[in-house]
C-alpha atoms as one frame of an Amber mdcrd trajectory, in Angstrom:
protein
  12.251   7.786  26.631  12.975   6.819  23.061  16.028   6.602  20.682  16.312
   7.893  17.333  19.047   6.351  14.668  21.393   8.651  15.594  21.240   8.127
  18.862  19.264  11.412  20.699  17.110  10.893  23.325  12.896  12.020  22.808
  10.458  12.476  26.162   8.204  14.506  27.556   7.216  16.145  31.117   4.414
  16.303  32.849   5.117  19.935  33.781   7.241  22.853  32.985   7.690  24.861
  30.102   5.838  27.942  30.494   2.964  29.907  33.015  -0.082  28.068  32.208
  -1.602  25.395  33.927  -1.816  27.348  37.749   1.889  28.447  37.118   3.265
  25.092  36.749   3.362  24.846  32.853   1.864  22.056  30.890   4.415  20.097
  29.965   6.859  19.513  26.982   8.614  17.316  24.664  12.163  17.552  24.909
  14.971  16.077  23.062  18.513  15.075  24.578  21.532  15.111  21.993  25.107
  13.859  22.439  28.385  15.185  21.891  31.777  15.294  23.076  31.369  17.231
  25.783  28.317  15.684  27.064  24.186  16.107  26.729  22.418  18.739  25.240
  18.844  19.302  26.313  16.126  21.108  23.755  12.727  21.816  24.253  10.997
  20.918  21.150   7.650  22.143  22.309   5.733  23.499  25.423   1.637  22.702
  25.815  -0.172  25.510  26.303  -3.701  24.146  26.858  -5.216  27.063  24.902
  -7.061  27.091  21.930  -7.522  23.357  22.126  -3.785  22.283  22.845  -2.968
  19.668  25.269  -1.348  19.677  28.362   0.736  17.409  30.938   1.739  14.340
  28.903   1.911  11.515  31.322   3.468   9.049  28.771   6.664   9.475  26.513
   6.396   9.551  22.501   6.832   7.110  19.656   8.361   7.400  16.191   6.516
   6.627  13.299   8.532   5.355  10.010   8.474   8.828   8.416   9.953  10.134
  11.795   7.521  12.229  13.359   6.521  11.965  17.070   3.018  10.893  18.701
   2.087  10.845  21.940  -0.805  11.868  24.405  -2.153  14.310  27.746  -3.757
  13.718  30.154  -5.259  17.317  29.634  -5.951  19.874  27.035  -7.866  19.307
  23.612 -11.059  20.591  23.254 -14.093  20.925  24.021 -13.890  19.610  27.986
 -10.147  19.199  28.239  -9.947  15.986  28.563  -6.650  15.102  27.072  -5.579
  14.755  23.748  -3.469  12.553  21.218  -0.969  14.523  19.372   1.843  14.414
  16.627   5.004  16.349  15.712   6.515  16.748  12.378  10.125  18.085  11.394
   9.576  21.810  10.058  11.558  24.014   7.893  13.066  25.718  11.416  11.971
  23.175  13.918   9.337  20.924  14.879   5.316  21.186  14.033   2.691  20.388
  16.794  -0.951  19.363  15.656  -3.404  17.891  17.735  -4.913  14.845  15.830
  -7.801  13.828  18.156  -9.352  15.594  21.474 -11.145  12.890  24.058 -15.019
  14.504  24.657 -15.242  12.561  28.013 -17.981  10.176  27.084 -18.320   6.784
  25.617 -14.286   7.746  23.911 -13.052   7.417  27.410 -10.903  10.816  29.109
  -7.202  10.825  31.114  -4.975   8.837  28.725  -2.301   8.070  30.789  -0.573
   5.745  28.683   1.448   6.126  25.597   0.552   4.985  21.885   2.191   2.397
  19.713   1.350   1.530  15.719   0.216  -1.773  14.313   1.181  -2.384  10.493
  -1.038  -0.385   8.931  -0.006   2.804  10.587  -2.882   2.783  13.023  -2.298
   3.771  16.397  -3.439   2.693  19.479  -3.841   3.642  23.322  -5.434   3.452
  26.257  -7.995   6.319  28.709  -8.347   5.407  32.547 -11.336   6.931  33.141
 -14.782   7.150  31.009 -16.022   5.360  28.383 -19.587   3.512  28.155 -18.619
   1.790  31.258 -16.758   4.629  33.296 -13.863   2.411  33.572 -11.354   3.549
  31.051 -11.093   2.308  27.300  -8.573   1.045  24.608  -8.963   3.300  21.467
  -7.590   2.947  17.848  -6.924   5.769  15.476  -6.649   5.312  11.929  -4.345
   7.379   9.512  -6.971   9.918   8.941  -7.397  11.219  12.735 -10.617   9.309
  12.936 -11.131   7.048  16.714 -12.708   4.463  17.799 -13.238   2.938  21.057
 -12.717  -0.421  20.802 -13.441  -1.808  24.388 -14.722   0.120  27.838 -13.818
  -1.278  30.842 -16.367  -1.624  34.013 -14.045  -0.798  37.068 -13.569   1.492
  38.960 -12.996   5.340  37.865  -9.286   6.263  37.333  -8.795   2.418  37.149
  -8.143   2.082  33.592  -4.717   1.287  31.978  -1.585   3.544  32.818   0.881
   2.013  30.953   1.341   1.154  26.753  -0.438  -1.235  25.324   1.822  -4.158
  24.071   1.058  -5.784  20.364   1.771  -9.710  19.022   2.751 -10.961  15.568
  -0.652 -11.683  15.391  -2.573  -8.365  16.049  -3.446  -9.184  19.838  -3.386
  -6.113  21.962  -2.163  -6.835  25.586  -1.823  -4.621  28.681  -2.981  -3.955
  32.394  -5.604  -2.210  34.481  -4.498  -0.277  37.803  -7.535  -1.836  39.480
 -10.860  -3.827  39.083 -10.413  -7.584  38.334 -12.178 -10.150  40.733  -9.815
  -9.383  43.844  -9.751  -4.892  43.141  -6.214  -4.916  42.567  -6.029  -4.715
  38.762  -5.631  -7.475  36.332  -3.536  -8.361  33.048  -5.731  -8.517  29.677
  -5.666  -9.429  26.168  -8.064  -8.313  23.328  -8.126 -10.408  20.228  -9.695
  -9.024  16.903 -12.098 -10.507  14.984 -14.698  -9.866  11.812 -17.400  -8.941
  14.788 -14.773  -6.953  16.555 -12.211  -7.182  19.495 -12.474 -10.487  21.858
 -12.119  -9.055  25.710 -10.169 -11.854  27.571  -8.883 -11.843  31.320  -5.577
 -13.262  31.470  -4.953 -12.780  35.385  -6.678 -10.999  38.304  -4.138  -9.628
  40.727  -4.460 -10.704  44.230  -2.252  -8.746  45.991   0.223 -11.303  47.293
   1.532 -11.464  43.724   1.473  -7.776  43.564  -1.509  -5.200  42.914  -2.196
  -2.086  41.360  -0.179  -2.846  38.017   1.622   0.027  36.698   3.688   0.631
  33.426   3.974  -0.633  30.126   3.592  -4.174  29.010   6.000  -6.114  27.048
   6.061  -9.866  25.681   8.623 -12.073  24.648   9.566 -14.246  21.174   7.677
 -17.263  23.625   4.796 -14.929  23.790   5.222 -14.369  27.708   4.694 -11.064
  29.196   6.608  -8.817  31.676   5.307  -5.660  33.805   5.494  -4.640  37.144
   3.297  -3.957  39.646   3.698  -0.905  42.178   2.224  -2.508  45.945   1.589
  -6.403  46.721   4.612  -9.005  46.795   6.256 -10.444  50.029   6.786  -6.684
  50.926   4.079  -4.864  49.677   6.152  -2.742  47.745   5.548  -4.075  44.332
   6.797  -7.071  42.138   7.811  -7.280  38.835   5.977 -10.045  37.694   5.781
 -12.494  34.436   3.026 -14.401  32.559   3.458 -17.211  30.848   0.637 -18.982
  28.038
């Protein structure tokens, strides 16, 4: 969940919200507001997954400066519903959906579990855990114009693609995690540097299970440049770590 400045809460849900979707609904973005006699909960809009909408957002939203919301589905979009990035503007008697990109299930990757976050520039960028040229997921960017592009495809396993944000550095590096693949199967923590020829692919740490496995959630780094996640199995319990990595 995020804040606004004054304070009201922004999500989404993975369900709810209507009949579609085998009766379960296809999820919403909701927004929580405070006052004196407590929280106030508003559904700013319900996915339908017809006509090319999306449906069941897996990650929450982010504000852009202008104050509209982005986020993504797993499902919906058109044409093989394979999720969907999407934005919402303030309207004259409420909020505006409009789907800005649909994932075709090929080399652009399909299942974006994760969220999306903006570099300077007003780009966004994400993450798919399954497809791409490699089957393995992908990291994507979007430029202000609703135009993608797959910057990286991972080679693991299906499904075993990022599910958390991506995390970005002063200097334009992209950081995050993989639920699986690395040497030891049990994910791994990456970074991907750009450059005039494109984005550098480096593998910062392979899981091995005793320090946790099958990494789940968002990444997020430190003024020292270390960064924080957690991990949801492996540890001294096998019931996940939170873990850090330092430079």
């Amino acid at each position: 969940m995020i804040f606004d400045a004054s304070g009201n809460i922004y999500g989404t849900t993975a369900n709810g919200g209507g009949s579609g979707c085998d009766g379960l609904g296809c999820g919403t973005v909701y927004e929580l507001s405070h006052n004196s006699s407590g929280w106030t909960e508003s559904v700013l809009y319900s996915f339908t997954d017809v006509n090319g909408d999306g449906a069941n957002p897996n990650a929450g939203v982010t504000f852009d400066a202008a104050g509209n919301l982005y986020g993504t589905t797993k499902g919906g979009g058109t044409p093989a519903s394979d999720g969907a990035v999407f934005r919402m503007a303030r309207g004259g008697s409420g909020w505006i959906e409009t789907m800005l990109y649909a994932f075709g299930g090929g080399n652009d990757g399909y299942s974006p579990l994760s969220g999306l976050i903006f570099d300077r520039l007003g780009n966004l960028y994400g993450a798919t855990t399954s497809g791409g040229a490699n089957g393995g997921g992908t990291i994507f960017s979007l430029n202000t114009s609703g135009v993608e592009t797959t910057i990286y495809s991972f080679t693991g396993p299906v499904s075993g693609g990022p599910y958390g944000n991506l995390t970005m550095d002063a200097a334009g590096n992209l950081y995050g995690i993989t639920y699986d693949d690395g040497a030891f199967g049990n994910g791994l923590i990456f970074k991907l540097t750009p450059s005039p020829n494109g984005w550098i692919y480096t593998d910062l740490h392979d899981f091995t299970g005793a320090d946790g496995r099958c990494p789940y959630g968002n990444v997020v780094i430190d003024a020292q440049g270390n960064l924080y996640g957690t991990a949801e199995g492996g540890g001294q319990y096998d019931h996940g770590v939170i873990w850090e990595l330092t430079p």
